[in-house]
VOMI-427632 format. One record per residue: z, y, x of N, C-alpha, C, O in turn; residue in three letters. Coordinates in Angstrom, 2 decimals. Example, Ala and Ser with C-alpha at 12.3 -4.5 7.8 and 13.67 -1.06 7.14 Angstrom:
<rs>
nz=7.80&ny=-5.69&nx=13.19&caz=7.80&cay=-4.50&cax=12.30&cz=7.80&cy=-3.30&cx=13.20&oz=8.46&oy=-3.32&ox=14.24&type=ALA
nz=7.08&ny=-2.25&nx=12.85&caz=7.14&cay=-1.06&cax=13.67&cz=7.87&cy=0.03&cx=12.90&oz=8.04&oy=1.14&ox=13.41&type=SER
</rs>
This chain:
<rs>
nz=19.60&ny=-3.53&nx=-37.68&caz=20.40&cay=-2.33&cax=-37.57&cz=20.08&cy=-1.65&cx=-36.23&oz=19.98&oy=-2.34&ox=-35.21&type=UNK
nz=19.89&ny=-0.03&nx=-36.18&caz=19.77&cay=0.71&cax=-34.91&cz=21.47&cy=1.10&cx=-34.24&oz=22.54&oy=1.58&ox=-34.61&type=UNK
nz=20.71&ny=0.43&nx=-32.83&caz=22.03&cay=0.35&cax=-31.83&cz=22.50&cy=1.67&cx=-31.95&oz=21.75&oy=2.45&ox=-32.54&type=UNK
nz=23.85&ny=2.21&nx=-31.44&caz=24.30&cay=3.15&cax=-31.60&cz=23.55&cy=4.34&cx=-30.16&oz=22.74&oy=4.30&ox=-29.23&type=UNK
nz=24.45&ny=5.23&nx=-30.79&caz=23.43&cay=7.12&cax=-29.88&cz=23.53&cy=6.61&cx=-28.32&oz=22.60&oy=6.48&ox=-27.53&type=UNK
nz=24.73&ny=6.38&nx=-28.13&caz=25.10&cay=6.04&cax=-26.68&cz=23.75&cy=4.74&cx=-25.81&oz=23.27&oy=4.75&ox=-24.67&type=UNK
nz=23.60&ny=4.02&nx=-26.69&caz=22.65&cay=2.58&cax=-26.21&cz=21.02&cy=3.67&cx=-26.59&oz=20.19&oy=4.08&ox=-25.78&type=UNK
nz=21.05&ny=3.80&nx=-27.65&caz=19.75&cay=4.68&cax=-27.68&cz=19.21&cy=5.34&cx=-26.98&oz=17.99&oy=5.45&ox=-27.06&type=UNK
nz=20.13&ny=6.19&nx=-25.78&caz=19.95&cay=7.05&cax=-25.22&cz=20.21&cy=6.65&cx=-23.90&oz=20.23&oy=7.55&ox=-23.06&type=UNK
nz=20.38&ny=5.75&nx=-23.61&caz=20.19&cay=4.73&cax=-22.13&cz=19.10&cy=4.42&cx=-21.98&oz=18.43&oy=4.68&ox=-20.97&type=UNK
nz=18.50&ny=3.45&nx=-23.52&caz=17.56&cay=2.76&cax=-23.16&cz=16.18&cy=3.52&cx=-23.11&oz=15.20&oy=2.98&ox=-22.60&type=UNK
nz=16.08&ny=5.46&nx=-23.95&caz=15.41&cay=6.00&cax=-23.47&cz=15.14&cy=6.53&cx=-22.25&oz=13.96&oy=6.65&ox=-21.94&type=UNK
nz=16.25&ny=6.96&nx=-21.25&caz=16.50&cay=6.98&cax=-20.04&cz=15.93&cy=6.08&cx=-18.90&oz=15.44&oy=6.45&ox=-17.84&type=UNK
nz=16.10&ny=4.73&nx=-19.41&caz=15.56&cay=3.57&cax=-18.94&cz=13.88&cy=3.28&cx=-18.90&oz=13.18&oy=2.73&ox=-18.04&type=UNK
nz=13.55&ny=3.88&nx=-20.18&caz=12.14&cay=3.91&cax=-20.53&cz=11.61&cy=4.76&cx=-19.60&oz=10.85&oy=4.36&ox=-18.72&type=UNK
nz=11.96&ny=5.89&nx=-19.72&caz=11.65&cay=7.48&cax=-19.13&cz=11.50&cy=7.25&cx=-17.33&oz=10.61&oy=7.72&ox=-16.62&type=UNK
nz=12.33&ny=6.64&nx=-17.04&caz=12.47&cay=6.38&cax=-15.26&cz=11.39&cy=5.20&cx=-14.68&oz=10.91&oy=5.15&ox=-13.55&type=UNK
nz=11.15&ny=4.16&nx=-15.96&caz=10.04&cay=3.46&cax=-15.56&cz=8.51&cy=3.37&cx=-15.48&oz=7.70&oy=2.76&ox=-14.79&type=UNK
nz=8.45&ny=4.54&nx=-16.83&caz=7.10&cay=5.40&cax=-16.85&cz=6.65&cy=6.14&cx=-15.96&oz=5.46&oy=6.42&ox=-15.88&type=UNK
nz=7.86&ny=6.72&nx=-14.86&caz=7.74&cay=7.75&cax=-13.74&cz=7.59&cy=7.07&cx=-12.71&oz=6.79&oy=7.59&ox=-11.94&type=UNK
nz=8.10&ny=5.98&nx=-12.29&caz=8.34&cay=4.88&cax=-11.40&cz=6.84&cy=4.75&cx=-11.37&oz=6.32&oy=5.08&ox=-10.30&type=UNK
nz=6.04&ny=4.34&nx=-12.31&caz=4.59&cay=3.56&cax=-12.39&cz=3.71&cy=4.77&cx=-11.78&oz=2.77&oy=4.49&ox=-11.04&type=UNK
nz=3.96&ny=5.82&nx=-12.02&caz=2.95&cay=6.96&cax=-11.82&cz=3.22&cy=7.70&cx=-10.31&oz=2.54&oy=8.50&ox=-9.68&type=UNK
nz=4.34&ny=7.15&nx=-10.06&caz=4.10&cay=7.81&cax=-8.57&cz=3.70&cy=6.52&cx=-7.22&oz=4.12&oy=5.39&ox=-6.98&type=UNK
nz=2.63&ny=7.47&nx=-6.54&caz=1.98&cay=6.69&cax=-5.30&cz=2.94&cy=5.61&cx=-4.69&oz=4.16&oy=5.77&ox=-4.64&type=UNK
nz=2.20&ny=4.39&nx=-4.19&caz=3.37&cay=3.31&cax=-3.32&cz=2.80&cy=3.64&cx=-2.13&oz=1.63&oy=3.97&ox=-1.95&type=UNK
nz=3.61&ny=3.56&nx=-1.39&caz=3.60&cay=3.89&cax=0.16&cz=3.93&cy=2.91&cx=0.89&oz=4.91&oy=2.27&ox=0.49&type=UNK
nz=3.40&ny=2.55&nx=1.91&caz=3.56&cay=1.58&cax=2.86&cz=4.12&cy=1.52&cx=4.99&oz=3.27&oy=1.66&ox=5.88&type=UNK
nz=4.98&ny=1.40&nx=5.17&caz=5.18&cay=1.50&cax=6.59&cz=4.03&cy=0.55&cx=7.66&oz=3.33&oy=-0.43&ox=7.40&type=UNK
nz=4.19&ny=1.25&nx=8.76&caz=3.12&cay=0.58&cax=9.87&cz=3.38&cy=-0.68&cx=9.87&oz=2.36&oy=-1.38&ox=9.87&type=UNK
nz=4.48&ny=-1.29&nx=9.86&caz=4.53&cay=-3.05&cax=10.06&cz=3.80&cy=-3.44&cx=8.78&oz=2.77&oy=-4.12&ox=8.86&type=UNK
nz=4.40&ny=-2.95&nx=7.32&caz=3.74&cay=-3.63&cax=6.13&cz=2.32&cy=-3.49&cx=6.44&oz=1.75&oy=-4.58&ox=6.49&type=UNK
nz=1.54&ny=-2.40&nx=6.67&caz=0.20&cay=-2.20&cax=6.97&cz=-0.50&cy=-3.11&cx=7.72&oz=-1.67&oy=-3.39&ox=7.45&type=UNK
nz=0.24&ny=-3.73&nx=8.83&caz=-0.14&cay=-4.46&cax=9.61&cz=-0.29&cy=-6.03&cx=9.47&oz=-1.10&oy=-6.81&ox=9.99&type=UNK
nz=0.75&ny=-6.24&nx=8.61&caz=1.31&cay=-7.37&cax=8.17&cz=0.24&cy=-7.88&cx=7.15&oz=-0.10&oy=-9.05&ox=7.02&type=UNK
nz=-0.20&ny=-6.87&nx=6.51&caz=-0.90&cay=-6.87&cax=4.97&cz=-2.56&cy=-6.91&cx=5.40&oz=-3.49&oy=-7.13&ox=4.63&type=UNK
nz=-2.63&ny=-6.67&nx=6.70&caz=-4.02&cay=-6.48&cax=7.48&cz=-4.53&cy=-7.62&cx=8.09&oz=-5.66&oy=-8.12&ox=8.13&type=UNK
nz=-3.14&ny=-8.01&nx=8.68&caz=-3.25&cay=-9.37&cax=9.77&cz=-2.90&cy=-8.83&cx=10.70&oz=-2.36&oy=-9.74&ox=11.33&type=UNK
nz=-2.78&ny=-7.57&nx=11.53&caz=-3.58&cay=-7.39&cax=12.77&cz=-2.29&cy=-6.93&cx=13.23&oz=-1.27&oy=-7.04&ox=12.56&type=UNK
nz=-2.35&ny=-6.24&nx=14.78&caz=-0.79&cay=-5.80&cax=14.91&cz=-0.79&cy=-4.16&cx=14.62&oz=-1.67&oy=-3.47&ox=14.11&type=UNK
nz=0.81&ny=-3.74&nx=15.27&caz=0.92&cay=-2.63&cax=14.58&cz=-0.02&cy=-1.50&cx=15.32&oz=-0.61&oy=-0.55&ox=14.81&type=UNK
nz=0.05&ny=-2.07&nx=17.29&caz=-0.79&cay=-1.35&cax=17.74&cz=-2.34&cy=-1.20&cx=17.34&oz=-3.04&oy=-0.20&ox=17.47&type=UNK
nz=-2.63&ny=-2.25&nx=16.90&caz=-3.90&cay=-1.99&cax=15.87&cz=-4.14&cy=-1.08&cx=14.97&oz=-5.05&oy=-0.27&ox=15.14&type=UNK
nz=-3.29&ny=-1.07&nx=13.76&caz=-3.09&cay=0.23&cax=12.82&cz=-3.04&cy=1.57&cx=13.63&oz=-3.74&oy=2.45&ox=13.12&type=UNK
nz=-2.50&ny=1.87&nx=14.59&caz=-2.47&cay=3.19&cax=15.33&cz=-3.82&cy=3.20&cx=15.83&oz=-4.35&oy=4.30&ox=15.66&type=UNK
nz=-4.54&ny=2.37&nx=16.38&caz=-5.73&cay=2.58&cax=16.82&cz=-6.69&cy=3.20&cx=16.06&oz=-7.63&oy=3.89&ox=16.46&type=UNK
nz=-6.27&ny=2.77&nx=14.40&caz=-7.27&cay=2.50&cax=13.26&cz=-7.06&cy=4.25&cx=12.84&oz=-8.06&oy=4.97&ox=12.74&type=UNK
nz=-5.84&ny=4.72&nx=12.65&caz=-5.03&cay=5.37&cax=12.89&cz=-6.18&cy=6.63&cx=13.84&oz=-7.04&oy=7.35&ox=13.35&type=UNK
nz=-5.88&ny=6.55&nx=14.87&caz=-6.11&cay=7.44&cax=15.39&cz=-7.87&cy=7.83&cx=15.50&oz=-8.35&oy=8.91&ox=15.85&type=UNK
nz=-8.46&ny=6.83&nx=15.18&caz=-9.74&cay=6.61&cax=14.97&cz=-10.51&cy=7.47&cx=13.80&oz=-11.67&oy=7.88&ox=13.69&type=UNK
nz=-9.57&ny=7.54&nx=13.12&caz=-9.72&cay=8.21&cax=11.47&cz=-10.25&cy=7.26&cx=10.56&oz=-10.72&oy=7.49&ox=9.44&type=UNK
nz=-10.13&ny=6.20&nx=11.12&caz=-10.68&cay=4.97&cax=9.77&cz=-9.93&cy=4.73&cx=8.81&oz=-10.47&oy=4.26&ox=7.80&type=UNK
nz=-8.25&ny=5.01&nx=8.81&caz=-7.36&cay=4.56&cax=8.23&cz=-6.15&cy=5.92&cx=8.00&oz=-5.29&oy=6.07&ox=8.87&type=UNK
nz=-6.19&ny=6.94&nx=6.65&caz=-5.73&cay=7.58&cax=6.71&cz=-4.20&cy=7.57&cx=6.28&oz=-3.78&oy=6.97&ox=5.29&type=UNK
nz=-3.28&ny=8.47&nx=7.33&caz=-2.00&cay=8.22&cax=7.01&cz=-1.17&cy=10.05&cx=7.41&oz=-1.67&oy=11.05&ox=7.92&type=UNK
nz=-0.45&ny=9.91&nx=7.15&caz=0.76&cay=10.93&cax=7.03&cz=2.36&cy=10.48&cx=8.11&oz=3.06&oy=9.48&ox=8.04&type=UNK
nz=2.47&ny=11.62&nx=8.98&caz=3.39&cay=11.36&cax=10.00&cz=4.66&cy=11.97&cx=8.86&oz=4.44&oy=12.76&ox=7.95&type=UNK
nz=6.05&ny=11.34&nx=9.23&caz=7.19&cay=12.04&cax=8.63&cz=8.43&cy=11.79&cx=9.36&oz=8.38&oy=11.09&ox=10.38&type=UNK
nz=9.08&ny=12.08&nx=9.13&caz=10.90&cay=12.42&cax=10.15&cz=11.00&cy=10.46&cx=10.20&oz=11.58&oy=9.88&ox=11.11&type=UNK
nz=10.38&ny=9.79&nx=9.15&caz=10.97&cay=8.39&cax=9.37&cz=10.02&cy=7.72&cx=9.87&oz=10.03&oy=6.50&ox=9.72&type=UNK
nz=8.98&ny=8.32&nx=10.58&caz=7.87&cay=7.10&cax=10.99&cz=6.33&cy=7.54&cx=10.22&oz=5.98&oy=8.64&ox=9.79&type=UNK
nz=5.65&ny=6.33&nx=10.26&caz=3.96&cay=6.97&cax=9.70&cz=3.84&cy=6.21&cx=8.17&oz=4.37&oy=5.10&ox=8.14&type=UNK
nz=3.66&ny=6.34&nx=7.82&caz=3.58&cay=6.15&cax=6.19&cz=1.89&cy=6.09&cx=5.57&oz=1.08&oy=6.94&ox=5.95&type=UNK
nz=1.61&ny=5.27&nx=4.82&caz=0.21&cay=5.03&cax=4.30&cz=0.37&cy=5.00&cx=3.03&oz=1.49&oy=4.94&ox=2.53&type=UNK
nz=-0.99&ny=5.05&nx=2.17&caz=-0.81&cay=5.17&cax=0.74&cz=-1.33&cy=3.61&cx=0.68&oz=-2.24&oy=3.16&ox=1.39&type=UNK
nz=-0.71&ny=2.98&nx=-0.13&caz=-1.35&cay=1.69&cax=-0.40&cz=-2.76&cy=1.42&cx=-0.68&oz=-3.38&oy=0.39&ox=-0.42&type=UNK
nz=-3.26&ny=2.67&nx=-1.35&caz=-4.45&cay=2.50&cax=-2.09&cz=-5.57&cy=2.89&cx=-1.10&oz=-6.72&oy=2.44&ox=-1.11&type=UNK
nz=-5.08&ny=3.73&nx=-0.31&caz=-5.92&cay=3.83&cax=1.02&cz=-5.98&cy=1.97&cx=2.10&oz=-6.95&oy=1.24&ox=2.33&type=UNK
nz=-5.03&ny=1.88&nx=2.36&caz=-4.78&cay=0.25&cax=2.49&cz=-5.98&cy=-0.77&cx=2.57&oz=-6.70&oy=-1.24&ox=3.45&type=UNK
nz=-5.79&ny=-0.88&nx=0.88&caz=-6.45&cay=-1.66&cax=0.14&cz=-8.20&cy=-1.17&cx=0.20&oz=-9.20&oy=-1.86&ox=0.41&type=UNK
nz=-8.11&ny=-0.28&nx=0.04&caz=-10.00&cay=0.31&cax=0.24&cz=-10.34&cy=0.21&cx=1.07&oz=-11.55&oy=0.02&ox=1.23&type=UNK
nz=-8.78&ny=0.32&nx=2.92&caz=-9.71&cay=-0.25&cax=3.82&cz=-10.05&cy=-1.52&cx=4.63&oz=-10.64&oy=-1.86&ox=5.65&type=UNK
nz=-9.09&ny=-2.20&nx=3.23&caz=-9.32&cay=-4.01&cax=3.07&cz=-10.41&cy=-4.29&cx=3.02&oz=-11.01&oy=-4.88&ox=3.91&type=UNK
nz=-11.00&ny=-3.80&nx=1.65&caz=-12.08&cay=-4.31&cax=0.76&cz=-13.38&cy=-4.48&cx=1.58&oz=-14.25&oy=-5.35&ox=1.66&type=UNK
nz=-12.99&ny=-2.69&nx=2.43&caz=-14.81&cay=-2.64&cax=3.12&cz=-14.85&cy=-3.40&cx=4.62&oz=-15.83&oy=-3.74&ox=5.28&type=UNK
nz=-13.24&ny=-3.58&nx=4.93&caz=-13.61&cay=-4.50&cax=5.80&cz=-14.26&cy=-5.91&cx=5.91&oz=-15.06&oy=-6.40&ox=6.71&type=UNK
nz=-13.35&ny=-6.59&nx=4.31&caz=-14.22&cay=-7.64&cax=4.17&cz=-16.05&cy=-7.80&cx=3.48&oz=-16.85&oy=-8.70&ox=3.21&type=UNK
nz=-16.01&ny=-6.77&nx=3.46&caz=-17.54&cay=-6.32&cax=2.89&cz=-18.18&cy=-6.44&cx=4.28&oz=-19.13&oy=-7.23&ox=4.29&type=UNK
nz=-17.94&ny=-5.91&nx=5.34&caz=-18.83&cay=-5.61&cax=6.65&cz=-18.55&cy=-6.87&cx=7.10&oz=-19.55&oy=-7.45&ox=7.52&type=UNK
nz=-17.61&ny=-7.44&nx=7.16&caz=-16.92&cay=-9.08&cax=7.47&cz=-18.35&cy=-9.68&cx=7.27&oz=-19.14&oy=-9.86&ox=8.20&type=UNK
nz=-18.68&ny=-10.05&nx=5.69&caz=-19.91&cay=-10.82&cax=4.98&cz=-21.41&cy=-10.74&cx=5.87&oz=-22.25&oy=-11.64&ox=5.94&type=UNK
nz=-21.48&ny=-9.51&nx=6.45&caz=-22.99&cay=-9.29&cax=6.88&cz=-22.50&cy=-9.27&cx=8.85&oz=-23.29&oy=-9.58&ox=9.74&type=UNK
nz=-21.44&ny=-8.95&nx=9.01&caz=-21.22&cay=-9.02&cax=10.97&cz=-20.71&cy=-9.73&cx=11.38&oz=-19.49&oy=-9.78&ox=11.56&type=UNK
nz=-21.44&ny=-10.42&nx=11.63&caz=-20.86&cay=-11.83&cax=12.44&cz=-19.94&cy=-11.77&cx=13.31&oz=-19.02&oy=-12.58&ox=13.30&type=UNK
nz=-20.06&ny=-10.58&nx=14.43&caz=-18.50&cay=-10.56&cax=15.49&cz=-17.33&cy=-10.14&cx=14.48&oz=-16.24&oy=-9.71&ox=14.86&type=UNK
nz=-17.57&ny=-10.26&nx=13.58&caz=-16.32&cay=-9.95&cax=12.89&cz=-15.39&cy=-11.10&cx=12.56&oz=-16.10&oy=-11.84&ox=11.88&type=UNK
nz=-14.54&ny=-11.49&nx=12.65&caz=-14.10&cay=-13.12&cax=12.32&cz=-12.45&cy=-13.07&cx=11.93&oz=-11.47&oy=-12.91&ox=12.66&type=UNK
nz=-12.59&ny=-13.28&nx=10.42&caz=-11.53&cay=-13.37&cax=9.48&cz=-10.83&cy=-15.00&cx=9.25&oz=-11.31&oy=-16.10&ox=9.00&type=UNK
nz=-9.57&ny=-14.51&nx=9.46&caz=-8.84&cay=-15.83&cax=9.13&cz=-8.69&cy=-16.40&cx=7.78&oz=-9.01&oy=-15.55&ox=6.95&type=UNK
nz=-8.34&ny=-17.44&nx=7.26&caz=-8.49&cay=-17.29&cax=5.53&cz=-7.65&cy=-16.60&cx=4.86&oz=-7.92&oy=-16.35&ox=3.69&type=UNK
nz=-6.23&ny=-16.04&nx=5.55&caz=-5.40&cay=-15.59&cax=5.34&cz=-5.63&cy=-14.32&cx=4.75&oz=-5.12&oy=-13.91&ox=3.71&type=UNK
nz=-6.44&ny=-13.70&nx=5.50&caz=-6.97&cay=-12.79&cax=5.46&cz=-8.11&cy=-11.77&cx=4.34&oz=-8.28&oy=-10.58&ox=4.07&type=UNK
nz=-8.68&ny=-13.05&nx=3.96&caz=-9.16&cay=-12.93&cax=2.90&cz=-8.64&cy=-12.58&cx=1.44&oz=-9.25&oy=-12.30&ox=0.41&type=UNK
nz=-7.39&ny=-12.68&nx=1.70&caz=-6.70&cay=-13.15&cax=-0.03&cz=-6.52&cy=-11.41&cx=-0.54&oz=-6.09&oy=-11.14&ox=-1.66&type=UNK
</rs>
């Protein structure tokens, strides 16, 4: 049997807010960035101001896109593989 209009119309609501949820950008603060990096926060500002690591200033602080983040995970551990002064903890790796 179909639940009644009232439950029907929640659980489309419910549907509707989680489809939107998935499609908008995750954003990350300077500690998570840092945290998620290894490194400290004055690091990220360096990275930051360097233009290696792009971010967005706002009324609450500096804000990153995750996906920027993560890409500038990847190529770090890519340059990691071939530069030796480079030296990653295992932590770091994951």
């Amino acid at each position: 049997m179909v639940g009644s209009l009232p439950t029907i119309i929640k659980q489309a609501k419910e549907a509707e807010y989680l489809a939107m949820k998935q499609k908008m950008p995750k954003v990350m603060a300077r500690t998570d960035v840092a945290e998620y990096l290894g490194v400290s926060r004055q690091y990220v500002d360096r990275l930051v101001k360097e233009g290696k690591l792009p971010s967005q200033e706002t009324s609450a602080g500096t804000i990153f896109m995750e996906s920027d983040v993560i890409a500038y995970k990847k190529e770090r551990l890519q340059k990691a593989k071939t530069d030796t002064r480079i030296k990653l903890k295992k932590r770091q790796m994951k």
